[in-house]
N, C-alpha and C positions, 0 to 999 in steps of 0.2 A: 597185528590183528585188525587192527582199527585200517589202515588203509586195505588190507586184504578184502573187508567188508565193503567199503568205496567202491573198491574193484569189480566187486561182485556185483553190487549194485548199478555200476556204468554199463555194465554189460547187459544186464538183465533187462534196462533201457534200452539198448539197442536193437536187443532181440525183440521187443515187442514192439519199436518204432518200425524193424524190419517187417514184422509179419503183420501188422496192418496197412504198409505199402504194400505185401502179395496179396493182401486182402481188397485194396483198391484197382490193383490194377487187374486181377479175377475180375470185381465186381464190371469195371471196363471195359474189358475186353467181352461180358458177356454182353453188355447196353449194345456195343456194337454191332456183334453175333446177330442180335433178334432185330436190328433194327435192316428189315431186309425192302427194297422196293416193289413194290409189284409192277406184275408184268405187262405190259401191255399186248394186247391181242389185235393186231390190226385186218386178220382173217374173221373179227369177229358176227360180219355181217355177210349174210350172202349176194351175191349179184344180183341187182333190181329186186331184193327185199322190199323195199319201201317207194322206190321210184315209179314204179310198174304199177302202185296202187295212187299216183298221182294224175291222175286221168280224168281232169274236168272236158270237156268239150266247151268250143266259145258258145253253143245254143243255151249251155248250164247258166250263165251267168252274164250274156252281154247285155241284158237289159236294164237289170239291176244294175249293174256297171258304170253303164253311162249315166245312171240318176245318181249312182252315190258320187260318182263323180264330176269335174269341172267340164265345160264345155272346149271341145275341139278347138284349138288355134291354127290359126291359118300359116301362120310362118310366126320369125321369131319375136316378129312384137308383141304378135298374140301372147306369148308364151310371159316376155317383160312384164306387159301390163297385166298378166295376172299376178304376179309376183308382186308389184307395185298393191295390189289393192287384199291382195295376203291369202287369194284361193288355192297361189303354189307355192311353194317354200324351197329354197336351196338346200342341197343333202349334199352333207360331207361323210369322207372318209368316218366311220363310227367305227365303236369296239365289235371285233367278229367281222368288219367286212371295208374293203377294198373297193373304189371306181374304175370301172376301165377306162380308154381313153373312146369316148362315144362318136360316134360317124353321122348317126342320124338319130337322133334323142338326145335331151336337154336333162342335166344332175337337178330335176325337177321335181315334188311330187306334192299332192296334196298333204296339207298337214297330219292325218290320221295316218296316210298309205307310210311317210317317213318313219313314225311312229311306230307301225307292225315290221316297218323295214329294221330301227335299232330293237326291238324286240329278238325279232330272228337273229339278227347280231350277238346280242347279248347271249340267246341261248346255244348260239355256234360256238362261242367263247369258251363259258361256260361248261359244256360239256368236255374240251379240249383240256381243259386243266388238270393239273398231275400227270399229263401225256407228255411224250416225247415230241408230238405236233400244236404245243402249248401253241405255239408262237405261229398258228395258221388261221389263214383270214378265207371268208367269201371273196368273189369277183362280181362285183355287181357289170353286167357287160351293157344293157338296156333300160331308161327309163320312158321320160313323156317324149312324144311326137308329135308333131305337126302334119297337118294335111301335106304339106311342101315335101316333108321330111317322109312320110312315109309313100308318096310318088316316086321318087326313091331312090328308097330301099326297093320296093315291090320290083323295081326294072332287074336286082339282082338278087333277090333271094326269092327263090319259087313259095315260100311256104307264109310270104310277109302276106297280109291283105288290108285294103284299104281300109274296110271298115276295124280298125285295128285300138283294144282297149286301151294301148298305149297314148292314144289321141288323148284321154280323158284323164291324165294324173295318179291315177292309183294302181299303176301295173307296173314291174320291173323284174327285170331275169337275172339271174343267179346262174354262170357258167359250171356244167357239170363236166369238164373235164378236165378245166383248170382253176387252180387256188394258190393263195399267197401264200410264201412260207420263206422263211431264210436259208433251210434247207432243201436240198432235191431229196422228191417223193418219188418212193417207190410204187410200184402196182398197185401190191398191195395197203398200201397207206392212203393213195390215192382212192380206191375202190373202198376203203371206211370211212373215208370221209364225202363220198360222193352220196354213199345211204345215210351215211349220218346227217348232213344235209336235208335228204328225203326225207327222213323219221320228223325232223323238226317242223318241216314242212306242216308235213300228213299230223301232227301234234295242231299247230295252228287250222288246219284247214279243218277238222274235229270238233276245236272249239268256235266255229264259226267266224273264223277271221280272214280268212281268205281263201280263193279258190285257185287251184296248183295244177299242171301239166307238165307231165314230162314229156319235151319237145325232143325225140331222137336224134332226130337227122340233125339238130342245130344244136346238140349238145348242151343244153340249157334248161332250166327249171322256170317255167314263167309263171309269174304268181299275181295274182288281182285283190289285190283287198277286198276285204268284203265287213260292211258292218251288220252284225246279227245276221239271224236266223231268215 
């Protein structure tokens, strides 16, 4: 009788060791169930939503421009000795954004103009998070130029002009057709991040920090800092 009771008793363990492992692994299998990822929409913006509304003209702001900004260099010592005495500052590679390899523009800019540059950085970043395009950057294609340097360019791009705000440290362009990414973009992934790009723009350009053109023909976002109102 006495071991029969044992018997009963080993068992009765079992079963209840048993059905709180169905009961763990229920509970688990549900954690997993709900824990679902959302979906990413990369049709979420329409074509020139936001770019189309980036349409400064250089009459808006080149005056302003050239006071908030450093004075024209002549070629590249100009450019040194500003650098040397701290009116332009070297821009690297930041978060959210990429250098291209520059032809006629120096990885230059006024201390502030860098400053709204990792700004947009950050919030290109940023918004990218929890996406599938986590790991995509800007192309910065344009910074400062030289009088030297934009003689040129002007002889091959129809649209360059000499009086050009890049002379003066605070202007740099953002490629809207191309961007870094580890993966190849589709159409459509390309096309949400070309607006999304735009939106952040037209966000700074709102609060009074700089003034934005969408350049079509040259595929590019040109952006002039701006301080205040």
């Amino acid at each position: 009788m006495k071991l029969f009771s044992l018997s009963l008793l080993s068992i009765s363990f079992v079963l209840v060791g048993f059905g709180l492992l169905n009961m763990k692994e229920v509970k688990t299998q549900k954690m997993v169930y709900h824990k679902v990822k959302p979906v990413f929409e990369c049709g979420k913006f329409q074509p020139n939503e936001f770019s189309q509304l980036l349409n400064n003209r250089l009459s808006d702001y080149m005056d302003r421009s050239v006071k908030q900004g450093v004075n024209a260099s002549e070629d590249e010592r100009g450019i040194k000795e500003k650098i040397r005495t701290g009116k332009l500052v070297l821009v690297t590679p930041f978060t959210g954004f990429e250098i291209d390899e520059f032809q006629y523009s120096y990885p230059v800019l006024t201390p502030y103009a860098k400053k709204i540059l990792s700004e947009i950085g950050q919030a290109f970043h940023d918004s990218l998070q929890f996406t599938p395009l986590a790991d995509t950057r800007l192309l910065v294609t344009s910074m400062t130029r030289t009088h030297h340097s934009v003689s040129k360019l002007v002889r091959h791009n129809r649209t360059a002009v000499k009086k050009s705000p890049h002379l003066n440290g605070n202007t740099f362009d953002f490629s809207f057709s191309r961007f870094v990414s580890n993966t190849s973009l589709s159409a459509c992934e390309t096309q949400y991040l070309q607006e999304l790009s735009a939106s952040i723009l037209l966000k700074f350009k709102q609060d009074c920090k700089l003034w934005a053109t969408f350049e079509r023909h040259e595929e590019c976002l040109h952006v002039v800092t701006r301080m205040g109102k």
